[in-house]
N, C-alpha and C positions, 0 to 999 in steps of 0.2 A: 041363134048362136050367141053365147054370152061371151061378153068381154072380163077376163079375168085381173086385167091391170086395173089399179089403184091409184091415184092423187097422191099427193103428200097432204097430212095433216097440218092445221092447223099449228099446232103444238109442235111438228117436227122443220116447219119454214121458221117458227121463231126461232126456233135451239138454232138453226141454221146461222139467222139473223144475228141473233149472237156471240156464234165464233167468229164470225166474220168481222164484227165490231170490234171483240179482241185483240184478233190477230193485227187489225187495222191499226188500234190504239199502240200494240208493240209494236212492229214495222213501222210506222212514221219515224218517231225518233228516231231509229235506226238507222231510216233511208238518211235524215236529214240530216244526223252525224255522217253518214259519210262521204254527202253529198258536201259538209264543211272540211273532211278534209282533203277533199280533192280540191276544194279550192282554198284550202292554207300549203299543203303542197304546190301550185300555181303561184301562190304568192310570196314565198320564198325563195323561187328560183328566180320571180320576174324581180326580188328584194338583191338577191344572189349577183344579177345580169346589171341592176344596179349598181349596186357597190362596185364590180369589176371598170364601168364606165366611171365613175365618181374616184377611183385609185389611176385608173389609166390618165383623167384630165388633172388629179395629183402628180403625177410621175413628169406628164408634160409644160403644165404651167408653174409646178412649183411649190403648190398650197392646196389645201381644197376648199372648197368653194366657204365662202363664209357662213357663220353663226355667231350672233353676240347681240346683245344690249347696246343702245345707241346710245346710250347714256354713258357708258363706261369705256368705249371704243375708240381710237382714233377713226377718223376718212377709212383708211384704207380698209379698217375691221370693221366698219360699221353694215353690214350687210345682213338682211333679213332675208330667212330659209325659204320663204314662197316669194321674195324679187327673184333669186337663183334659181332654186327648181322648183317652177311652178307647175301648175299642169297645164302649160300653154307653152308654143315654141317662142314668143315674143320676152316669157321671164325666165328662159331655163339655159343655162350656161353651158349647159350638155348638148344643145343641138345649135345654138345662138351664141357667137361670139362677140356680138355686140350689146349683149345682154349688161345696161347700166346700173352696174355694182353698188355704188352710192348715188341717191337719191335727196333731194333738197330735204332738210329739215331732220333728216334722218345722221347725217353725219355732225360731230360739234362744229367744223368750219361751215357747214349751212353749201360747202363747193360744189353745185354739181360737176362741172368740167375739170376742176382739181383733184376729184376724188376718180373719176373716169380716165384722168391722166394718167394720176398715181397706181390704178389696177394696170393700164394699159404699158406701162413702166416697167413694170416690176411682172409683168408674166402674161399680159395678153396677146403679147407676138408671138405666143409659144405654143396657144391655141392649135390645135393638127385635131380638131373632130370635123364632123358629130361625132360624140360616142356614143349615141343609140341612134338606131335605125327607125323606131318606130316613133309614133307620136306622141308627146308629153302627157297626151291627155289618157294615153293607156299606160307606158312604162312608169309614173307617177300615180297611178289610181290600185288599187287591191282588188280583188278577187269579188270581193262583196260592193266594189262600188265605192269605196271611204280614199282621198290621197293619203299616200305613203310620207309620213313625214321625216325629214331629215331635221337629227333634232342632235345637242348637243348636252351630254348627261354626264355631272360627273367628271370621270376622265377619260369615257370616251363619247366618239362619235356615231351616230346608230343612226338606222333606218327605219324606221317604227309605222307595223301596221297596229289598226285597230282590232282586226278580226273578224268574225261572225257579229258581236251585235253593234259594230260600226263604233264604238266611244272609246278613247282613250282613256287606259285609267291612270290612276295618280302612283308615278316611281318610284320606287322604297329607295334608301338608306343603301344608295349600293349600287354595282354595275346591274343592267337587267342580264335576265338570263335569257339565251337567244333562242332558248326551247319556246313550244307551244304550251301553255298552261292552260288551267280548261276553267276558271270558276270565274270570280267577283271584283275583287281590289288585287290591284300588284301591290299593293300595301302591307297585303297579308301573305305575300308568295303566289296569289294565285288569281290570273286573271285567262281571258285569250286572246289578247294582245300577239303579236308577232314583232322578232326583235333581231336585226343582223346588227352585229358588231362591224364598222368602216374601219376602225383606229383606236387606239388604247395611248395615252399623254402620259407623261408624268404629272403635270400637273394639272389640278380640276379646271373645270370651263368656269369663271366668271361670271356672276349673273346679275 
């Protein structure tokens, strides 16, 4: 009795071989766009969740938390954005209320104790957190791994991730826009940087 079933050819496993590479080569990008934006969605709510703790320790101390040049600032303003929210519970104001504001060499009076007075003065009895539950080292870091930086632009105050390929790029001439952009340089309008708006000033930040 003969068997009447066939193989596949040669010629019909490669042609196989080849949609399959295809399909491969289109579906990647695809998957991994949208595997980016599920987590720039994550990263804007956890930016979102953010901002809401960062207005709520405004509404109760008074100020928000500092940004400025040491050079240009008195004691009290002289505060650098990773002492405040770092991604560690020991430098972040948000979970740490003893988190020291001015640090030696960094303020023009050189005070550590006079500048920790002066925060503690003027608005650190007013402290009523944590405002995040969770740990600095997540509610501070994005989606892809890069810290969120709380950065001061302009006239206003922002939360700024870096995105998908982790680098911050250089700010144009102007508020950022709090959308996802998808290309190169924010120089040119077009980066995928991530941007929540804190606060809008009258006038520019000082640099």
């Amino acid at each position: 009795m003969h068997d009447n079933r066939s193989g596949f050819t040669l010629m019909e496993i490669m042609v196989v071989v080849v949609i399959i590479a295809v399909l491969a080569s289109v579906a990647g990008p695809m998957i991994g766009d949208i595997i980016n934006q599920g987590k720039a969605s994550a990263t804007r709510s956890k930016m979102s969740s953010l901002k809401s703790a960062i207005v709520t320790y405004k509404n109760d101390v008074g100020r928000y938390p500092f940004v400025g040049d040491k050079g240009n600032v008195s004691c009290i303003s002289a505060y650098n954005a990773d002492r405040v929210l770092a991604d560690n519970a020991q430098n972040n104001v948000l979970v740490n209320p003893e988190v020291l504001l001015g640090v030696p060499g960094e303020a023009k009076n050189g005070n550590e104790d006079g500048c920790w007075s002066s925060f503690y003065g003027k608005g650190g009895r007013k402290w009523k957190g944590p405002y995040m539950d969770s740990d600095p080292a997540d509610f501070m870091t994005d989606s892809w791994g890069t810290k969120i930086r709380y950065h001061a632009f302009d006239h206003s105050l922002i939360l700024w991730s870096a995105g998908p390929d982790g680098e911050f790029h250089n700010l144009a001439n102007g508020d950022p826009d709090p959308d996802v952009l998808d290309s190169e340089a924010y120089a040119e309008g077009e980066t995928d940087d991530l941007f929540i708006s804190i606060a809008r000033f009258r006038r520019k930040f000082s640099k």
